[in-house]
N, C-alpha and C positions, 0 to 999 in steps of 0.2 A: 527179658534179655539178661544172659547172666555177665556178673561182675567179670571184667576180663582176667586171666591168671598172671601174678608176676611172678616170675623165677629167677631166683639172684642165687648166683653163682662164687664160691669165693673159690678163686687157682690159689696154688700153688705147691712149694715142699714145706710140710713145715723144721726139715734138717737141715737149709740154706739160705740160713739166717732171714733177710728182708723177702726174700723168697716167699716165706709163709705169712706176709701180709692178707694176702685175699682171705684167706681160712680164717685168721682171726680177727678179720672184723666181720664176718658171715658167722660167727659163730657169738659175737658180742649180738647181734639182728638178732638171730635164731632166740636170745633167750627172752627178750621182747614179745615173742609167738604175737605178730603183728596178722590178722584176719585177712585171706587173701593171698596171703606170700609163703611159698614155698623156697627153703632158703637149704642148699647144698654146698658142699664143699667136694670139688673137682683134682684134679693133675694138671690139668689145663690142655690133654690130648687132641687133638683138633678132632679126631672123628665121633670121641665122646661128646665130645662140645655139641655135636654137629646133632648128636644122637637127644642126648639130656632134653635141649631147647627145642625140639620140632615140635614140642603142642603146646606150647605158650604161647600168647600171645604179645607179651612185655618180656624181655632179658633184659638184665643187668647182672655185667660180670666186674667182679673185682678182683684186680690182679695188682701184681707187683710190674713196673718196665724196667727198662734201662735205656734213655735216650741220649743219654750226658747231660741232663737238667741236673738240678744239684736234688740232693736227697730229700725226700719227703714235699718233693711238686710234684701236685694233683693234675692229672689229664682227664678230659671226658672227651671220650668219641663217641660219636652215633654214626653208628654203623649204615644209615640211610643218605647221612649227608657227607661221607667222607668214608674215601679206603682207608683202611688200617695199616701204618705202617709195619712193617713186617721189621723194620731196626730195634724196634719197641721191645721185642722178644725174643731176642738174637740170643740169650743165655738158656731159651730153652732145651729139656733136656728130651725132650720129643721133635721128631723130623717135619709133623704135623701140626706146628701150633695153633695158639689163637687167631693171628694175624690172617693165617692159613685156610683155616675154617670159617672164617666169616667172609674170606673172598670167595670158596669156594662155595659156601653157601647161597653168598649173590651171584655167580654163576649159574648156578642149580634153580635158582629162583627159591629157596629154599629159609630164605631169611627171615626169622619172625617177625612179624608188623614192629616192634620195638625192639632195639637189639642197641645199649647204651653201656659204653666201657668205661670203669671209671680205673683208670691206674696209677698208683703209686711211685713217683721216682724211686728205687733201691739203689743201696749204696754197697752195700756187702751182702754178697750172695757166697761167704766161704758154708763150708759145711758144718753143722753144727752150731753154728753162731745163733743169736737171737737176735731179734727187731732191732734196729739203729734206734739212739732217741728220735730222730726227725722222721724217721717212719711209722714209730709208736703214735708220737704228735698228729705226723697227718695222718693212721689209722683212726682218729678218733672224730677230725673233721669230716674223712670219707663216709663214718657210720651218719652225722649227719646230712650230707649229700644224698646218703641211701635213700632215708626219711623223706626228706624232700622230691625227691626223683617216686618214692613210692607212692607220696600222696597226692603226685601229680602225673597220672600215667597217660602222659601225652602218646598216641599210636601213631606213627609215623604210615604215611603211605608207602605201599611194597615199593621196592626200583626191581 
């Protein structure tokens, strides 16, 4: 039996400021070249989304939200035990989101046996800006959530 595949996904822009959280901590993983892990940096377009993850067995996507929590609180959804709020991603600049694509994906029956969101409260999402300090901070607790989440890749039964 082979090792099952994890694919971590980082969204976002990296021109809109907290926005490019998920890229830059998929790209801090990336340089780890951890055995096993295919690590991408996405838009976070829902039908790409939809496209990327259909032969994994493990996702994990990191993104930026916006829920009115204060900046740089950590969310983890699982996509198994709970719908995705769609308030979450209300700033996106795609019609399609993430929230979007993993309903429609449970719809379709189409959801990978694991499919785990870890998101970052953002605080400023202007253009051009760079990472807030409190989302730099929790970018660097989420890379160890990654770790942890990777070297425990619990597979959830389909819904």
């Amino acid at each position: 039996m082979s090792e099952p595949s994890i694919l971590v996904l980082g969204l976002g822009n990296d021109y809109r400021g907290d926005d490019g959280v998920g890229r830059v901590v998929t790209r801090r993983l990336r340089e780890a070249a951890l055995p096993g892990v295919v690590v991408r940096e996405a838009s976070g377009e829902g039908t790409a989304l939809m496209e990327a993850w259909k032969e994994a067995d493990s996702v994990i996507l990191v993104d930026a939200v916006q829920s009115s929590a204060r900046p740089g609180t950590i969310h983890r959804l699982d996509a198994h035990a709970q719908s995705i709020p769609a308030k979450f991603f209300h700033y996106s600049t795609h019609a399609f989101s993430v929230a979007e694509a993993v309903e429609m994906a449970r719809a379709l029956g189409q959801l990978p046996p694991r499919l785990v969101i870890l998101g970052i409260e953002g605080g400023d999402f202007s253009a051009g800006g760079t990472l807030s300090p409190e989302v730099a901070r929790a970018a660097e607790e989420v890379l160890a959530l990654l770790r942890q989440e990777i070297q425990n890749p619990v597979i959830s039964a389909k819904t």
